[in-house]
DRENMARFI-532938 format. One record per residue (C-alpha): y, z, x negated; residue in one letter; residue number from 1. Coordinates in steps of 0.02 Angstrom, whole numbers, plus 32768, in hexadecimal, padded with zeros to 4 digits. Layout:
<pafis>
PAFI    c2    c3    c1  gukol  vopa
PAFI     Y     Z     X      A   NUM
...
</pafis>
This chain:
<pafis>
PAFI    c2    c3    c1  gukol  vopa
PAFI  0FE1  8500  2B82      X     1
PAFI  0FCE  8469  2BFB      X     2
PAFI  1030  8480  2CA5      X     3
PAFI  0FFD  842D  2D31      X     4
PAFI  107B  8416  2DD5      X     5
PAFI  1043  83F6  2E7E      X     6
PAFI  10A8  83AF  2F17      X     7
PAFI  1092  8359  2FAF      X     8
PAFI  1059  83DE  3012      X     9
PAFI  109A  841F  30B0      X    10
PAFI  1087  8424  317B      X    11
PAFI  1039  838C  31C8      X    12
PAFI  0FE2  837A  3268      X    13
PAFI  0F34  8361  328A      X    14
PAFI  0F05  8286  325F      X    15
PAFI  0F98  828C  3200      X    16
PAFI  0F9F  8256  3148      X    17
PAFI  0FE7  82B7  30A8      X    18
PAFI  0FDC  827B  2FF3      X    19
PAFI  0FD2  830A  2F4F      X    20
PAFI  100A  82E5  2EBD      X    21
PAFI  0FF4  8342  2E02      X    22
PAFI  104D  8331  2D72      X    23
PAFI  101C  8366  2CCA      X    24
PAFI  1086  839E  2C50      X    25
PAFI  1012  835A  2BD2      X    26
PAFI  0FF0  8287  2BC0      X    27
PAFI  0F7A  826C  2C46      X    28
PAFI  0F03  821C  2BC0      X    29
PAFI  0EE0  82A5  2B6E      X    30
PAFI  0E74  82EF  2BFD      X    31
PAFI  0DCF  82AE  2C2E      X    32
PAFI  0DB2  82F6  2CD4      X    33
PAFI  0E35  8313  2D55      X    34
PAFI  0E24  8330  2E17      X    35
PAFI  0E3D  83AB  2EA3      X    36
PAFI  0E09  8449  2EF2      X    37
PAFI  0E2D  84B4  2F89      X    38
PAFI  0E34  856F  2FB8      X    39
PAFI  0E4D  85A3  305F      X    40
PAFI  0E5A  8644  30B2      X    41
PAFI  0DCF  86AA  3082      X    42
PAFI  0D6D  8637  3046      X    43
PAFI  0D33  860F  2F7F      X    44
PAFI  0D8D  8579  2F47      X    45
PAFI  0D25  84E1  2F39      X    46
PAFI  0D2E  841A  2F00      X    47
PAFI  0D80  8399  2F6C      X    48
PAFI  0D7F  8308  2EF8      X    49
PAFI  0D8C  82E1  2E34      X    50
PAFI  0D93  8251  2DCF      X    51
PAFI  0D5C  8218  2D0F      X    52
PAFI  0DF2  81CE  2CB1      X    53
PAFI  0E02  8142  2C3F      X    54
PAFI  0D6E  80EA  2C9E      X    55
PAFI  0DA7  80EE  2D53      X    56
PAFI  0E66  80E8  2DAA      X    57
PAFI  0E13  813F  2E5F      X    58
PAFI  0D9C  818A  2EA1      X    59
PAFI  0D39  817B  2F3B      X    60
PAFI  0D12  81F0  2FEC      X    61
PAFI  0D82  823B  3066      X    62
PAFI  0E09  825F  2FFF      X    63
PAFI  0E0B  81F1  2F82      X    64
PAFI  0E6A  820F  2EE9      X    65
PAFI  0EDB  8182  2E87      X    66
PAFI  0F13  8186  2DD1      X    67
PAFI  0FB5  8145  2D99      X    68
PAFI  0FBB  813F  2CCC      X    69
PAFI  106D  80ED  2CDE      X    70
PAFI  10B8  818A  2D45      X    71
PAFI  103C  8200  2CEB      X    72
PAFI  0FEF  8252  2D87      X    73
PAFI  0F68  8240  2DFC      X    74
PAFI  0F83  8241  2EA5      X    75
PAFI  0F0D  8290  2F4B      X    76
PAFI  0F18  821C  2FEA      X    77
PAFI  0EDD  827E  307A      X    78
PAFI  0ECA  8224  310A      X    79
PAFI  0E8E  8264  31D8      X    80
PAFI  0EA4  830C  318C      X    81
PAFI  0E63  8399  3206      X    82
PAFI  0E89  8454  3221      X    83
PAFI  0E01  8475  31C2      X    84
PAFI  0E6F  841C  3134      X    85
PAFI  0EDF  84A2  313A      X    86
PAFI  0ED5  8507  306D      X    87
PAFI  0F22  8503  2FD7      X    88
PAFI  0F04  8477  2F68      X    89
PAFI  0EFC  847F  2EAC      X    90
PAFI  0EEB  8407  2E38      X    91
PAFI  0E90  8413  2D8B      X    92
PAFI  0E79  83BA  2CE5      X    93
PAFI  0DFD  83C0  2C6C      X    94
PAFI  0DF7  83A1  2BBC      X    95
PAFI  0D76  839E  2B41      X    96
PAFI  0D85  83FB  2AA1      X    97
PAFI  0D5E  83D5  29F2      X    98
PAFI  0CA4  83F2  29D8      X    99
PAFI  0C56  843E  2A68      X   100
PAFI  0C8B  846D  2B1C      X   101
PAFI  0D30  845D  2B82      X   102
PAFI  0DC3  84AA  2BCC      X   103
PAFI  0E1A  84A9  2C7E      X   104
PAFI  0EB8  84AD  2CB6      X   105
PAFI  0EEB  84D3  2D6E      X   106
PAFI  0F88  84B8  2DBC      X   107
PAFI  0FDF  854E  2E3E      X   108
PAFI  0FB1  84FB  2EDB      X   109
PAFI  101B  84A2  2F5F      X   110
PAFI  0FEC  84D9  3009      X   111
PAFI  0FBA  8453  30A0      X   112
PAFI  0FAC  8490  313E      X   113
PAFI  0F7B  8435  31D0      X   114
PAFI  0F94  8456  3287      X   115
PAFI  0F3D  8424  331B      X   116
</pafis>
């Protein structure tokens, strides 16, 4: 079973920066897709930013993500972050299987909260 770890999170003010990071327990070659998503209160969970592997090392938008295949993780730069901001982020990994279809992996979460 492939473990993903979070970290990074935590209490930042509003314009101020944070950056995620995710670590998989498994090479980070063997997944094709990997990225982020956010939950917060009583709301559904839904995509902040994901990237393809083996063809790019970032991704683009407002939080752009950045892959390091030395360190084996990817990293989530957010930058001007706003109250609105505030949720836990979770990162996920995707790989393909053998034949047909695919399987994702999620991490636990690390919380960001941002105050105004």
């Amino acid at each position: 079973q492939v473990q993903l770890v979070e970290s990074g999170g935590g209490l930042v003010q509003a314009g101020g920066s944070l950056r995620l990071s995710c670590v998989p327990s498994a090479s980070i070659h063997s997944f094709n897709t990997m990225g982020w998503y956010r939950q917060a209160p009583g709301k559904e969970r839904e995509l902040v930013a994901t990237v393809t592997l083996g063809v790019r090392t970032s991704s683009e938008g407002r939080f752009p993500i950045s892959i390091d295949y030395n360190k084996n993780r990817i990293y989530l730069q957010m930058n001007s972050l706003e109250p609105e901001d505030t949720a836990v982020y979770y990162c996920m990994a995707t790989q393909l299987l053998a034949g047909t279809g695919s399987t994702t992996y999620w991490g636990q979460g690390t919380q960001v909260t941002v105050s105004t």
